[in-house]
N, CA, C and O atoms as a MOPAC input file, in Angstrom:
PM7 MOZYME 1SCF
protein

 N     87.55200 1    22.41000 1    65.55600 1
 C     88.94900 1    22.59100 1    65.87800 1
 C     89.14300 1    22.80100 1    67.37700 1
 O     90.15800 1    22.27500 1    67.83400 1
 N     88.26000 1    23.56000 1    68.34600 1
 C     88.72700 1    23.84300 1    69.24200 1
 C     88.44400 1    22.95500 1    70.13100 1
 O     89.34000 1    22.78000 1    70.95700 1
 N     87.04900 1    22.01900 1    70.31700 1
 C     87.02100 1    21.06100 1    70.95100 1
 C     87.85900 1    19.68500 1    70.91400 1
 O     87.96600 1    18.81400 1    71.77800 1
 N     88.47000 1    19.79100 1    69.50300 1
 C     89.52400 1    18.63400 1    69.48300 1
 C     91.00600 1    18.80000 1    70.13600 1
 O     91.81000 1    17.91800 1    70.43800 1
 N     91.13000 1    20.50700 1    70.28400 1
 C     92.44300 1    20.87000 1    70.36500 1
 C     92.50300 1    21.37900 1    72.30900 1
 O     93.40500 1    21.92100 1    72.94800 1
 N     90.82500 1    20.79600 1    72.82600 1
 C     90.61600 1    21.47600 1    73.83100 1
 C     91.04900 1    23.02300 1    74.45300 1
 O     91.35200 1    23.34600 1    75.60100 1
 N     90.91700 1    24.06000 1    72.84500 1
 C     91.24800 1    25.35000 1    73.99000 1
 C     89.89200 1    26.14700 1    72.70100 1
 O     89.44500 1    25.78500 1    71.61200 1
 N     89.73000 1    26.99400 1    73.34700 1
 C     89.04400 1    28.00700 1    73.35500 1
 C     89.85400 1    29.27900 1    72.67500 1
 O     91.05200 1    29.48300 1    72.87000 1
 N     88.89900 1    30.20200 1    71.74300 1
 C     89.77400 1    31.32300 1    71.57700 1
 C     88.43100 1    32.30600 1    71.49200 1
 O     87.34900 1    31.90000 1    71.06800 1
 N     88.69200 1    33.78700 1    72.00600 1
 C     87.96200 1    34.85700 1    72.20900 1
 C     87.27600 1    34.72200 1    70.75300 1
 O     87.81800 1    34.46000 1    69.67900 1
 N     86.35600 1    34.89800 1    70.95000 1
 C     84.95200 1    35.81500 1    69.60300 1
 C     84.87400 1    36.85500 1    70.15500 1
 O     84.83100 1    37.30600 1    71.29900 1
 N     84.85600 1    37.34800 1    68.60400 1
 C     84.56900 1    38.69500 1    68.88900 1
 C     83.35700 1    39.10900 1    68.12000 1
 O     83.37200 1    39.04700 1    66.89100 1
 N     81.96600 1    39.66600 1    68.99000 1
 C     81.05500 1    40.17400 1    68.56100 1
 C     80.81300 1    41.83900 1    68.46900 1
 O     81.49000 1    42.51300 1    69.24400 1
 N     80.01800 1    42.44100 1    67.69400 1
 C     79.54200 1    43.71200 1    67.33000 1
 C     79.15400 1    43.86100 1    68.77900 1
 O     79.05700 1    42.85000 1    69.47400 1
 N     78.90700 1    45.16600 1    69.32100 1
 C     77.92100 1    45.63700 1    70.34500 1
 C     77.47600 1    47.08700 1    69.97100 1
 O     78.44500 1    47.84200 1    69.89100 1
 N     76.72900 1    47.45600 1    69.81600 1
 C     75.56700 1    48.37500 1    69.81500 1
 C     74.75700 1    49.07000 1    71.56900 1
 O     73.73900 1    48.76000 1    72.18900 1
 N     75.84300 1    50.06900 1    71.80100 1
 C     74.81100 1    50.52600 1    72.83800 1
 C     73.77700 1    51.44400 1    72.52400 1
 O     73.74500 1    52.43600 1    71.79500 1
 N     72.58900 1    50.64700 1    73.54300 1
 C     71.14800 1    51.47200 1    73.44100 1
 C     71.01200 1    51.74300 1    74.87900 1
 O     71.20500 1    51.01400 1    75.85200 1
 N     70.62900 1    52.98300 1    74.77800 1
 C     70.14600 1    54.28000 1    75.71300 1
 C     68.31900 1    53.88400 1    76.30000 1
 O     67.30400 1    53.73100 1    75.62000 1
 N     68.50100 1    53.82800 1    77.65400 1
 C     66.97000 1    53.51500 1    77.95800 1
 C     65.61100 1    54.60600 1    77.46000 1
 O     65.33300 1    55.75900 1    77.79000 1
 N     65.24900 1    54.06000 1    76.93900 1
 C     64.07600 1    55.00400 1    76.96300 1
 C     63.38000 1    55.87500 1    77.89000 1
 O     62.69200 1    56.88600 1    77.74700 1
 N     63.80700 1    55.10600 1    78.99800 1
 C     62.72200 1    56.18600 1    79.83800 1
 C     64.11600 1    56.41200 1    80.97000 1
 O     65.05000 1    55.72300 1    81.37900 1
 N     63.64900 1    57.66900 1    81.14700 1
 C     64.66300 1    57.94100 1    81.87200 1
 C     64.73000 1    57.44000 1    83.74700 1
 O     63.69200 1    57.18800 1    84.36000 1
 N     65.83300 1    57.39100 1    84.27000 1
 C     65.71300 1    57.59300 1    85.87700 1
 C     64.60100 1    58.48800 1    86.62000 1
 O     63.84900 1    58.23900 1    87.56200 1
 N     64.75100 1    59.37300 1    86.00000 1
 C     64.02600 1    60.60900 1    86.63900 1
 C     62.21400 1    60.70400 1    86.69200 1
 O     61.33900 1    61.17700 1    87.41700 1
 N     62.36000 1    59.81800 1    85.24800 1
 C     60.97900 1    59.13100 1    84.88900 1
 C     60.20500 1    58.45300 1    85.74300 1
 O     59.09800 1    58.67000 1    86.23700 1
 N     61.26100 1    57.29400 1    85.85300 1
 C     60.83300 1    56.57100 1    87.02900 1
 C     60.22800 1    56.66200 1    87.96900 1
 O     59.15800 1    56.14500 1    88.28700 1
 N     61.30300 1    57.76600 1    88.80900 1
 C     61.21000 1    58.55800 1    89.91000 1
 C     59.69400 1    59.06600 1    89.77600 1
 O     58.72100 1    58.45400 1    90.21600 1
 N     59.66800 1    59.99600 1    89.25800 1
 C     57.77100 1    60.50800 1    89.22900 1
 C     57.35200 1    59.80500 1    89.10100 1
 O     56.99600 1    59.49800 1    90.23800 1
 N     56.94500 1    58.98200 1    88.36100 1
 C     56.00400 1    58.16000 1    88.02100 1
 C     55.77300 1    57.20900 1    89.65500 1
 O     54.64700 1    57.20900 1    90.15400 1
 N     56.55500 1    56.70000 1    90.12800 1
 C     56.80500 1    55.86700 1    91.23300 1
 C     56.23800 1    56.75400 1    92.91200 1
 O     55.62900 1    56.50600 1    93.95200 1
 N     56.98100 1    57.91300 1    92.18700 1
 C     55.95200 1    58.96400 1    93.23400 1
 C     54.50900 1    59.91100 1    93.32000 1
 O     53.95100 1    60.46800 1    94.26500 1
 N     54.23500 1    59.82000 1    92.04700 1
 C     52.91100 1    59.98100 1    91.23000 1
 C     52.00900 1    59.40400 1    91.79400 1
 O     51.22200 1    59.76200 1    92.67000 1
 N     52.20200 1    58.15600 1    91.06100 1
 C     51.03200 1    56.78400 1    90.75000 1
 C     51.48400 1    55.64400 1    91.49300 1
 O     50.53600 1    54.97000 1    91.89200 1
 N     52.59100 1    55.20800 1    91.80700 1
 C     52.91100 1    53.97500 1    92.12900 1
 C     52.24000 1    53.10000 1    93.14800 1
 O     51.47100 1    52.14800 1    93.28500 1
 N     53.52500 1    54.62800 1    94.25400 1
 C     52.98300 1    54.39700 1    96.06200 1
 C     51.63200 1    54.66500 1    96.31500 1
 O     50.85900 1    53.99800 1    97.00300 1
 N     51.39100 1    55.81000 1    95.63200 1
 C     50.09800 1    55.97800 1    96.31700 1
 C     48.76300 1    55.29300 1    95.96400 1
 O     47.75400 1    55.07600 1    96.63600 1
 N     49.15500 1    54.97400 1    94.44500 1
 C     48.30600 1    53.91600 1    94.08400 1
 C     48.33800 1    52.57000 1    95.13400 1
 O     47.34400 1    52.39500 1    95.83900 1
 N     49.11400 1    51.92500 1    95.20300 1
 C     49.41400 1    50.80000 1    95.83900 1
 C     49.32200 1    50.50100 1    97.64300 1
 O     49.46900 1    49.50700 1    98.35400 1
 N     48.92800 1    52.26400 1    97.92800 1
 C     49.11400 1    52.39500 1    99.51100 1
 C     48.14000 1    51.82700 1   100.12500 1
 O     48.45000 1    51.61100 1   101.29700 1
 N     46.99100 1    51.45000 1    99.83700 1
 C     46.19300 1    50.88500 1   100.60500 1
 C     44.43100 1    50.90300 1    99.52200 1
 O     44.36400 1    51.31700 1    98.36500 1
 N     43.61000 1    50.51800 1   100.08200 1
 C     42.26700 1    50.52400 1    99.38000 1
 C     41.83300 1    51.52000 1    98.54300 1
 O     42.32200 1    52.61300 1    98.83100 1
 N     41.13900 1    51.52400 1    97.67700 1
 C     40.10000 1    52.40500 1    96.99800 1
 C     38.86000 1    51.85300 1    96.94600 1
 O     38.52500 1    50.67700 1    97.08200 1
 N     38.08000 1    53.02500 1    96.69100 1
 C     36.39300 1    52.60900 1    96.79200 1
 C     36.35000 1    53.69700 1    95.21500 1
 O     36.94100 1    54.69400 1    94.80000 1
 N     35.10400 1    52.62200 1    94.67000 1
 C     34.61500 1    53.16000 1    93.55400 1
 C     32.82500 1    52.93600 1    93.67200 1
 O     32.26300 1    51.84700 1    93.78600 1
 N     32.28700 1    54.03200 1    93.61900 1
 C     30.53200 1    54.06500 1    94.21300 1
 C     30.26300 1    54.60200 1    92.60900 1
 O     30.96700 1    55.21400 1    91.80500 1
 N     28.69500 1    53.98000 1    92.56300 1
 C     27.81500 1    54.85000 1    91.49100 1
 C     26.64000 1    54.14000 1    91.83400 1
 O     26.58500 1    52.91300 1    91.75100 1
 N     25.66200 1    54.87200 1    92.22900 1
 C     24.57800 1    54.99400 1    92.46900 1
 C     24.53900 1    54.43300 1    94.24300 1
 O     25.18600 1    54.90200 1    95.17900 1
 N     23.44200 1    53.17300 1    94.25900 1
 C     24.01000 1    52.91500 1    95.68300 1
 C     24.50900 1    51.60400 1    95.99000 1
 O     24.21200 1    50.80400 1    96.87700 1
 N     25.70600 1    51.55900 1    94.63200 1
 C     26.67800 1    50.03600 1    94.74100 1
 C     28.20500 1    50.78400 1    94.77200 1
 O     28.69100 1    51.66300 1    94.06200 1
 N     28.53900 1    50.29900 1    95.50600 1
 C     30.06700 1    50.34800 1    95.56800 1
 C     30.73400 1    48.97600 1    95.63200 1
 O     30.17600 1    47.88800 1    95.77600 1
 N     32.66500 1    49.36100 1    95.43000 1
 C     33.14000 1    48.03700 1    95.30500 1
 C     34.57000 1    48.51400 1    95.99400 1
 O     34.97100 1    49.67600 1    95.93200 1
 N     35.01300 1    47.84200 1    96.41200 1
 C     36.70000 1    48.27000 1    96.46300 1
 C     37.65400 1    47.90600 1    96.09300 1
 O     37.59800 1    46.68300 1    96.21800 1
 N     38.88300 1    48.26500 1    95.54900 1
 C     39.96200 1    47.27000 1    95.02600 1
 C     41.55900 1    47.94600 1    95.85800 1
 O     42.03800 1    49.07100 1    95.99900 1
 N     41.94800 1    46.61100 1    96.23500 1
 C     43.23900 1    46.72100 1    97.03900 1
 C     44.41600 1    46.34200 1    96.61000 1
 O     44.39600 1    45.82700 1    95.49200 1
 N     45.55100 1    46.43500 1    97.18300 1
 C     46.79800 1    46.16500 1    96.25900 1
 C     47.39700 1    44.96800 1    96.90500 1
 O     48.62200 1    44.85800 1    96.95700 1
 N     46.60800 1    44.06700 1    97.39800 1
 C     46.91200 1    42.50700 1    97.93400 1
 C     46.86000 1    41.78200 1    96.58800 1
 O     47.85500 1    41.28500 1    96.06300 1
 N     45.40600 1    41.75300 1    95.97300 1
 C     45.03900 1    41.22900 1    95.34100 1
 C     44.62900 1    41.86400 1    93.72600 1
 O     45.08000 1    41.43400 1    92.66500 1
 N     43.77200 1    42.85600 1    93.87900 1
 C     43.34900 1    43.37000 1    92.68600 1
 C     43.81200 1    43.91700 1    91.73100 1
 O     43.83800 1    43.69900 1    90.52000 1
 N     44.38400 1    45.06700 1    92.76000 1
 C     45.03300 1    45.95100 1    91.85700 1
 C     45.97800 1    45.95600 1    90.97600 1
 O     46.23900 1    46.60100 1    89.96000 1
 N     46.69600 1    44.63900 1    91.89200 1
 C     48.13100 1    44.00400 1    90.70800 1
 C     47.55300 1    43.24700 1    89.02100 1
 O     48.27100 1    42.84000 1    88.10800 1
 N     45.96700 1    43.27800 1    89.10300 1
 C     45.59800 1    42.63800 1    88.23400 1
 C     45.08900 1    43.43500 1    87.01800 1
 O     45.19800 1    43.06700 1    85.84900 1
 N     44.53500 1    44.54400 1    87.43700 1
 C     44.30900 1    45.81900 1    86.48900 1
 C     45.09900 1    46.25700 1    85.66500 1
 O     45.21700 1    46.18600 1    84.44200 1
 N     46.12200 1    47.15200 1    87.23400 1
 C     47.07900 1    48.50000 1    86.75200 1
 C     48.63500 1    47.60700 1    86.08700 1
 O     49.25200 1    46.59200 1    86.41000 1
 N     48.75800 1    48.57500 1    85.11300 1
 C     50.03800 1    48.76200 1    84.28200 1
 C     50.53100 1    49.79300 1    84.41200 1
 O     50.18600 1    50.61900 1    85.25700 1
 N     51.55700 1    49.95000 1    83.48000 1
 C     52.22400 1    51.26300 1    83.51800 1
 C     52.75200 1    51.04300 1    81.59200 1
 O     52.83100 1    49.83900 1    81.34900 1
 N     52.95800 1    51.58800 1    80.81500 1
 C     53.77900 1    51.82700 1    79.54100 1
 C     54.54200 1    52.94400 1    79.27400 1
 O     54.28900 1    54.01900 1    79.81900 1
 N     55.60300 1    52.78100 1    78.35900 1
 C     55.92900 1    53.94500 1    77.99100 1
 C     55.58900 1    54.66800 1    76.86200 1
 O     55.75100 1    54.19600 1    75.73700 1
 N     55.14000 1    55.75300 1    77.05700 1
 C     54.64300 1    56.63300 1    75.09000 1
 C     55.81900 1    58.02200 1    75.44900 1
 O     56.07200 1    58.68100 1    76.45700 1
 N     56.13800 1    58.01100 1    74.54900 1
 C     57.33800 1    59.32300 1    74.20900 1
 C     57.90200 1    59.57000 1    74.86100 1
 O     58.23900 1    60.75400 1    74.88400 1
 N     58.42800 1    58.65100 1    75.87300 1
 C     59.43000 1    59.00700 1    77.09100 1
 C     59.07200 1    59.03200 1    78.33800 1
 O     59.91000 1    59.12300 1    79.23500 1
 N     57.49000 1    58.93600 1    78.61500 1
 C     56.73700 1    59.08200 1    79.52000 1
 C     56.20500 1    58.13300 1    79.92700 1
 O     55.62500 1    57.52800 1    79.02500 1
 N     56.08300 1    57.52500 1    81.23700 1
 C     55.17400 1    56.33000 1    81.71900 1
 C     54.22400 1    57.08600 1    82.08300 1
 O     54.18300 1    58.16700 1    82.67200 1
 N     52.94900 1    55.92600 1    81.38300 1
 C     51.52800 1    56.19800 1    81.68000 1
 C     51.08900 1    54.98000 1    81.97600 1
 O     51.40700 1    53.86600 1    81.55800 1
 N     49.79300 1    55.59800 1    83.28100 1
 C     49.15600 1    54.35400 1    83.82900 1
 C     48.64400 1    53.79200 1    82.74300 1
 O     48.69400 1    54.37400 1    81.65900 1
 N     48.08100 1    52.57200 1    82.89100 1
 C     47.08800 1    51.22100 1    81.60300 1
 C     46.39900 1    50.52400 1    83.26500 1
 O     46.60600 1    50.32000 1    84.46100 1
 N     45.63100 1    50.43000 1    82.31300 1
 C     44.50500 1    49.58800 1    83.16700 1
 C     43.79300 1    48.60900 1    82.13600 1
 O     43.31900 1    48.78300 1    81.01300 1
 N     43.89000 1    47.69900 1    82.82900 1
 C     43.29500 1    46.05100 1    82.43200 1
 C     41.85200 1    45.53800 1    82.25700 1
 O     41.25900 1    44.60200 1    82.79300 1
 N     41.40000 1    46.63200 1    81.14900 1
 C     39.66800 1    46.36200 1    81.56500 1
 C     38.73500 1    44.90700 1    81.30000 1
 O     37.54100 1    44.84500 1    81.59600 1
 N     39.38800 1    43.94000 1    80.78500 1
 C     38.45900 1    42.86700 1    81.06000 1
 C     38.43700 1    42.16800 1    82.67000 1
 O     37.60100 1    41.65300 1    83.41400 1
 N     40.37400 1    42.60400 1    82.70000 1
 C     40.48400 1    42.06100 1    84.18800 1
 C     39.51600 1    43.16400 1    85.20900 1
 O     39.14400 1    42.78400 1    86.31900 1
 N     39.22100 1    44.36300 1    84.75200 1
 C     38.87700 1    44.50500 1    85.86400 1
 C     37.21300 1    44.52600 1    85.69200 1
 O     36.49200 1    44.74300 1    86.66500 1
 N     36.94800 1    44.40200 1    85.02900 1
 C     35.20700 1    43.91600 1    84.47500 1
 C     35.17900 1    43.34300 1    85.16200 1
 O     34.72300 1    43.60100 1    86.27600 1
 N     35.93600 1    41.69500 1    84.58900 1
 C     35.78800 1    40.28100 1    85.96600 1
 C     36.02800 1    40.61000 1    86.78600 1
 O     35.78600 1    39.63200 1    87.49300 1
 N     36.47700 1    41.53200 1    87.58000 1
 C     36.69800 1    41.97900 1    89.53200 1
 C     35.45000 1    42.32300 1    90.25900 1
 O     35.00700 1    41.91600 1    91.33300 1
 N     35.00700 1    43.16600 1    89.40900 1
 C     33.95100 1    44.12400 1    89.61700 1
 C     32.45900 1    43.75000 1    88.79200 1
 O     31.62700 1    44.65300 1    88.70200 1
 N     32.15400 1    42.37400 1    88.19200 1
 C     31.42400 1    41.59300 1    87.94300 1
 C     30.42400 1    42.40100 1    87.91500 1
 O     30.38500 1    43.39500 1    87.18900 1
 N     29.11300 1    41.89400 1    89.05700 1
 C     27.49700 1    42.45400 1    88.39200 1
 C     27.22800 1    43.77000 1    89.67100 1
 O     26.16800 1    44.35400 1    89.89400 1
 N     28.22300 1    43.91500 1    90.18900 1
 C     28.41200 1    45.35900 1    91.49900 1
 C     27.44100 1    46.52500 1    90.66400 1
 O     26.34600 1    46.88200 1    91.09900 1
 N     27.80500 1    46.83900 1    89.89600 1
 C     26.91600 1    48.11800 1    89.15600 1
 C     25.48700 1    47.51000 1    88.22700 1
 O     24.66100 1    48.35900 1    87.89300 1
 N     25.32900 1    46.57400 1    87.97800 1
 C     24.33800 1    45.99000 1    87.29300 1
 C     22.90900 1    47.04000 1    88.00100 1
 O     22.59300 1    47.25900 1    89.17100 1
 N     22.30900 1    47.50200 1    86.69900 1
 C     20.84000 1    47.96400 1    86.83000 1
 C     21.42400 1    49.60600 1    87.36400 1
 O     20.50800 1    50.39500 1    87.59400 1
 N     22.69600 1    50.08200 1    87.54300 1
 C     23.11700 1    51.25300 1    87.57700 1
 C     23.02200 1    52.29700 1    86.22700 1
 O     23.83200 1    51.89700 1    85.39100 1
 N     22.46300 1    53.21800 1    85.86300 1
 C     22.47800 1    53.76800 1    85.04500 1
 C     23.44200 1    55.19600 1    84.48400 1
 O     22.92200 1    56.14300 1    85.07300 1
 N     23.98600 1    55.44900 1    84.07400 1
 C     24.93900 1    57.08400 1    83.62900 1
 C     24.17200 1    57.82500 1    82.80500 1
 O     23.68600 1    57.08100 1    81.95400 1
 N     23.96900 1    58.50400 1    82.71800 1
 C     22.92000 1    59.48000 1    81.55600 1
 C     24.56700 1    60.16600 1    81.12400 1
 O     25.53600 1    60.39700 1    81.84700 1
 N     24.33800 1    60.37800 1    79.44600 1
 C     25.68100 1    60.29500 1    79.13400 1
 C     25.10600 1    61.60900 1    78.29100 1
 O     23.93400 1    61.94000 1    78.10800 1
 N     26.70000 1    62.43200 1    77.70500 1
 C     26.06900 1    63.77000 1    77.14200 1
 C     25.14100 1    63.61700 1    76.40400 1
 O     24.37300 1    64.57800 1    76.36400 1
 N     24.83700 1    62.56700 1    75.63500 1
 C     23.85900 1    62.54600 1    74.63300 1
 C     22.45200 1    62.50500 1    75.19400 1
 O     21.45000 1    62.29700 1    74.50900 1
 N     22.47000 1    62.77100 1    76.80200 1
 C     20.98100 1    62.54300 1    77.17500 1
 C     20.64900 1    60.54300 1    77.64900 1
 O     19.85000 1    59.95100 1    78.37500 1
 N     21.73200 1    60.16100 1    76.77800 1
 C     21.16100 1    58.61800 1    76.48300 1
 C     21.67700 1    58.10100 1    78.04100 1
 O     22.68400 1    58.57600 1    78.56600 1
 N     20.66700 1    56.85600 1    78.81500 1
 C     21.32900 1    56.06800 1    80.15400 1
 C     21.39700 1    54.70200 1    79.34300 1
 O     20.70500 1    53.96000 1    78.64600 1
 N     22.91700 1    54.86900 1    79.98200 1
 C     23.77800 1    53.33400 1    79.43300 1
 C     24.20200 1    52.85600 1    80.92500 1
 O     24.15300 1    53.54500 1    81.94400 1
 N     24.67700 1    51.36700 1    80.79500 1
 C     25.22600 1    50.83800 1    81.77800 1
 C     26.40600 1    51.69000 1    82.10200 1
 O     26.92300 1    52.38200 1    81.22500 1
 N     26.87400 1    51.66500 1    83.38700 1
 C     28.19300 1    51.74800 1    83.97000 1
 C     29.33400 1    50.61300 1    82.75600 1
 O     29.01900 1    49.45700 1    82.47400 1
 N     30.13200 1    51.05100 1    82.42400 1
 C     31.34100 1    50.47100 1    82.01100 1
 C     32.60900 1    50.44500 1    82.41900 1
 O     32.89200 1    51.43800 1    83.08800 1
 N     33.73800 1    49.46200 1    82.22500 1
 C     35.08900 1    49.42300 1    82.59600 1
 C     35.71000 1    50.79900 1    82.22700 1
 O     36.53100 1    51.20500 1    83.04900 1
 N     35.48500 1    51.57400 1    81.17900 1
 C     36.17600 1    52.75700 1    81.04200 1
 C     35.57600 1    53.89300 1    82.25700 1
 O     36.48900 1    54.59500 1    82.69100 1
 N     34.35800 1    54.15500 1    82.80400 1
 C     34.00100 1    54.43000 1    83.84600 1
 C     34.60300 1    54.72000 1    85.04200 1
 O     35.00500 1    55.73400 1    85.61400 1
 N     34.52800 1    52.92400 1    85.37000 1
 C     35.10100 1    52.78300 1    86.27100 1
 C     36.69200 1    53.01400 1    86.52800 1
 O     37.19800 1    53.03800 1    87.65000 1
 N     37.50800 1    53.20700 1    85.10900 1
 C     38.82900 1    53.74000 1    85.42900 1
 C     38.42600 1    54.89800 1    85.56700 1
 O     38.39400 1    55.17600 1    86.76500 1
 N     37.98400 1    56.00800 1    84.70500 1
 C     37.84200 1    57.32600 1    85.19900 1
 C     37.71900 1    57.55200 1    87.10400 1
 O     38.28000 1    58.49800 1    87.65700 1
 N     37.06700 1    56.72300 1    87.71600 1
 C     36.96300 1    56.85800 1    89.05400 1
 C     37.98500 1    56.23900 1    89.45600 1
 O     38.12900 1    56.56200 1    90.63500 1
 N     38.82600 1    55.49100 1    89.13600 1
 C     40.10000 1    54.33800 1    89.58700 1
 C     41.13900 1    55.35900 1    89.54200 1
 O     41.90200 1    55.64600 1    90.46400 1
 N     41.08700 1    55.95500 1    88.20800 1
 C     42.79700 1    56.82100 1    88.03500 1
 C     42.59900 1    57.85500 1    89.24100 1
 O     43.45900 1    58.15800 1    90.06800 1
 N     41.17700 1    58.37200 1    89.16200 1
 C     41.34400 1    59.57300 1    90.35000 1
 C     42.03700 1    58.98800 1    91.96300 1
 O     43.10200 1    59.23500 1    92.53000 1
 N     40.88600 1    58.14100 1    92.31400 1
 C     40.99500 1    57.96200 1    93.40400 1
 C     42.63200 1    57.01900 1    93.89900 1
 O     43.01800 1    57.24500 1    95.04600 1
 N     43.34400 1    56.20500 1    93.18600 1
 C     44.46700 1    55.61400 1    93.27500 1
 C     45.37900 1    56.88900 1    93.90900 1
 O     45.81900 1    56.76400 1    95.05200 1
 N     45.56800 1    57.74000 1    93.37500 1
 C     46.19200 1    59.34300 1    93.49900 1
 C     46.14400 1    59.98600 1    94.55000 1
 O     46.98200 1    60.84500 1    94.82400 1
 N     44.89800 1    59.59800 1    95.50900 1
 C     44.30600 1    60.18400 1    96.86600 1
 C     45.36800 1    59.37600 1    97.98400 1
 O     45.81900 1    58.23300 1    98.07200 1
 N     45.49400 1    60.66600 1    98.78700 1
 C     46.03800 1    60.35200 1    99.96400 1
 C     44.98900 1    60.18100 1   101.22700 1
 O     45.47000 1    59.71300 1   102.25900 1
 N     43.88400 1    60.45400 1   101.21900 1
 C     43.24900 1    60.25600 1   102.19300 1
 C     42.26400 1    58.98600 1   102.42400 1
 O     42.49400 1    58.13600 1   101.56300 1
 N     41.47600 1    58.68700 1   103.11500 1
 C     40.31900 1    57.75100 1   102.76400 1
 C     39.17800 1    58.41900 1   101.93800 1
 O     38.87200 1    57.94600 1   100.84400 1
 N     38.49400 1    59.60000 1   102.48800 1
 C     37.79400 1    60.46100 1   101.62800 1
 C     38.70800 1    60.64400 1   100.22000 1
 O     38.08800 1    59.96200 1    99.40400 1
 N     39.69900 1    61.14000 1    99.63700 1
 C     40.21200 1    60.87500 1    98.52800 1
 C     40.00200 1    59.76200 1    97.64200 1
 O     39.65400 1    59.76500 1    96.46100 1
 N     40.37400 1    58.45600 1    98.70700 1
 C     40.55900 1    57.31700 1    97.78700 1
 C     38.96100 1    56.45600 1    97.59100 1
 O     38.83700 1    55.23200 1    97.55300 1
 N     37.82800 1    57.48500 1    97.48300 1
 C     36.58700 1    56.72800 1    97.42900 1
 C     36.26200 1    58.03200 1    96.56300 1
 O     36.19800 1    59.17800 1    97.00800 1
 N     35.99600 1    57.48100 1    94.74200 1
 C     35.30600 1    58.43400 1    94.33200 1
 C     34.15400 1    57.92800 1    93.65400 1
 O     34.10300 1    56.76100 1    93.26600 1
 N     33.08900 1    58.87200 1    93.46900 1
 C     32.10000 1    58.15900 1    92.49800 1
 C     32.00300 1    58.33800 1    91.15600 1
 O     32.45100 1    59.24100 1    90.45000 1
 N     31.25200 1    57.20200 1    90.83700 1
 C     30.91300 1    57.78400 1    89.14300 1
 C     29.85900 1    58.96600 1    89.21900 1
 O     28.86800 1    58.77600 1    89.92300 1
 N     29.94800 1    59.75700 1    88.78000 1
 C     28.70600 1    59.90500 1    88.23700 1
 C     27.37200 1    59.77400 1    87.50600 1
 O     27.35800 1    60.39600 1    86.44400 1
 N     26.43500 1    59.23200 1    87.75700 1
 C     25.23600 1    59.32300 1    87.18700 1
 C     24.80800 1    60.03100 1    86.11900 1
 O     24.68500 1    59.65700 1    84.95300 1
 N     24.57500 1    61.14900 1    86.63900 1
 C     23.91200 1    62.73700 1    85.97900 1
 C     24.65500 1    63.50500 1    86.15900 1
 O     24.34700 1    64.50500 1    86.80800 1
 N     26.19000 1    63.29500 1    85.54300 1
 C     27.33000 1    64.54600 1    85.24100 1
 C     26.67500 1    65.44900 1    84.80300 1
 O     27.48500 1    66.34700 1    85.03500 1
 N     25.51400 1    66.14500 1    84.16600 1
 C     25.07900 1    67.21200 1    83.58100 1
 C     24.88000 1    68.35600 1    84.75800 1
 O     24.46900 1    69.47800 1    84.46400 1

């Protein structure tokens, strides 16, 4: 009808407003938390006597995430992507783990040293190691 009669008449649809999940304020920390300072410049991640670094030119955009759980943004990190970054750098590195047992260095590891050091404002800050022999 209306294309024959060439006019148009208003529809009218339902609307449903939804409330963001995460709040402004959320943001805000999180952005001043983790974001900047994550993103401010290099990190170094050492265990034993290999180190590697990851920067926010290239790498870091490839790792780090962010999600929301219960209202809260939390960092995520990308561990195959960052496996492939950080390739055979720790190879023949060992962790003696509570169980006594030495396993390879792993991607979960290496975030434990990533989340810290991203957080650091200094250069000494932003270079942490794994540990070996946490005991």
């Amino acid at each position: 009808d209306q294309v024959e009669a060439g006019t148009t008449k208003p529809v009218s649809l339902p609307l449903t407003e939804h409330k963001p999940e995460i709040s402004d304020a959320e943001v805000d920390r999180m952005m001043k938390d983790f974001a900047e300072p994550a993103m401010s410049g290099l990190v170094t991640v050492k265990a034993g006597a290999a180190s590697i670094q990851f920067g926010p030119d290239r790498s870091l955009p490839q790792i780090l995430g962010v999600k929301a759980v219960g209202g809260k943004l939390v960092d995520t990190y990308d561990l195959k992507a960052l496996e492939e970054l950080y390739g055979s750098t720790f190879d023949g590195v060992l962790i003696t783990r509570g169980t006594g047992e030495k396993t390879a260095v792993t991607p979960q590891d290496v975030v434990g040293a990533l989340r810290e050091a991203l957080r650091g404002k200094t250069g000494a800050e932003r270079t942490v190691e794994i540990k070996t022999n946490p005991n």
